[in-house]
N, C-alpha and C positions, 0 to 999 in steps of 0.2 A: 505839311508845310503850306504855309500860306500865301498869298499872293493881294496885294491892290490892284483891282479892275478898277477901279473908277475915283475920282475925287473929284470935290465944287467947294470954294470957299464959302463961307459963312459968315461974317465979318472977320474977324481977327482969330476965329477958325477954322477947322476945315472938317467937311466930314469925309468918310473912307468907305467906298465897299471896298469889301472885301471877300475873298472867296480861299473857303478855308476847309479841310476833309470833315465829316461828322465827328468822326473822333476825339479830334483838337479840340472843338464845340464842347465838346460833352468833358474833356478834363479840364474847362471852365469851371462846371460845377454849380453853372448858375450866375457865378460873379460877372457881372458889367462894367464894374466899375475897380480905380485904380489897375487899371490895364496899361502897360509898358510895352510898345511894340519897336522890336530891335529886330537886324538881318545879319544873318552870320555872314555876309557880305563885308561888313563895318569890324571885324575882328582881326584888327590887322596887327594886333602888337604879338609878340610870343610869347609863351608861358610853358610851365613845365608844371609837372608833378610827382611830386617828390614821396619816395617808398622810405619806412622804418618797419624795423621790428620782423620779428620771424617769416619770412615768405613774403613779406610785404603786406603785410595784413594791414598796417595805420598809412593812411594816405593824406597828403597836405597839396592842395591846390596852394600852388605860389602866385602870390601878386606880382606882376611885373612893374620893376623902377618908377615908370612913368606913370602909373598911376596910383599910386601909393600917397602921393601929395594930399593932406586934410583927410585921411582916413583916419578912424578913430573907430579904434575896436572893442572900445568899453559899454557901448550900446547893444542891445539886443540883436542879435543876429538868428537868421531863419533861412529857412535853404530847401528850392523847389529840382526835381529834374523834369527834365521834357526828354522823352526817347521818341527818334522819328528812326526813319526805315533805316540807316547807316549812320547816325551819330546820336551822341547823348551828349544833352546841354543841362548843364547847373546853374543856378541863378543864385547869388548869394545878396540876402536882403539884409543890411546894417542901418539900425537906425543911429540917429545921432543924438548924446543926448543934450 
């Protein structure tokens, strides 16, 4: 997990240290760019996830109500996990087309 130690504005934006385990660094993979930094701090709506099929094998992350507004699920969709020491985060990327 990572953390901001430091920021300074830049005209209209800001740069970030940041202080992050080697780890994290490394399942970058190199990429610097199109980087999206969120805090599971900001996760404040609920959601569920919903089991079908034998034992529960097919699993469906539910969108909750409120943000369901201009989603449009006929674009390409891709889908990263992050596993830190005690939770696993999914990120579901939809483009629009």
């Amino acid at each position: 997990m990572a953390s901001i130690i430091g920021s300074e504005r830049l005209g209209n934006d800001v740069i970030l240290h940041i202080k992050m385990p080697i780890e994290d660094v490394e399942k970058l993979k190199g990429c610097m760019d199109n980087i999206h930094l969120v805090s599971e701090d900001n996760a404040n709506i609920e959601s569920a996830i919903y089991e079908r099929g034998k034992k529960g094998c097919t699993k469906y992350f539910l969108i909750p109500k409120p943000l369901r507004v201009g989603v449009n699920l006929k674009g390409r969709v891709s889908c990263l996990r992050h596993d830190s020491e005690n939770k696993k985060i999914w990120t579901y990327i939809i483009d629009n087309p």
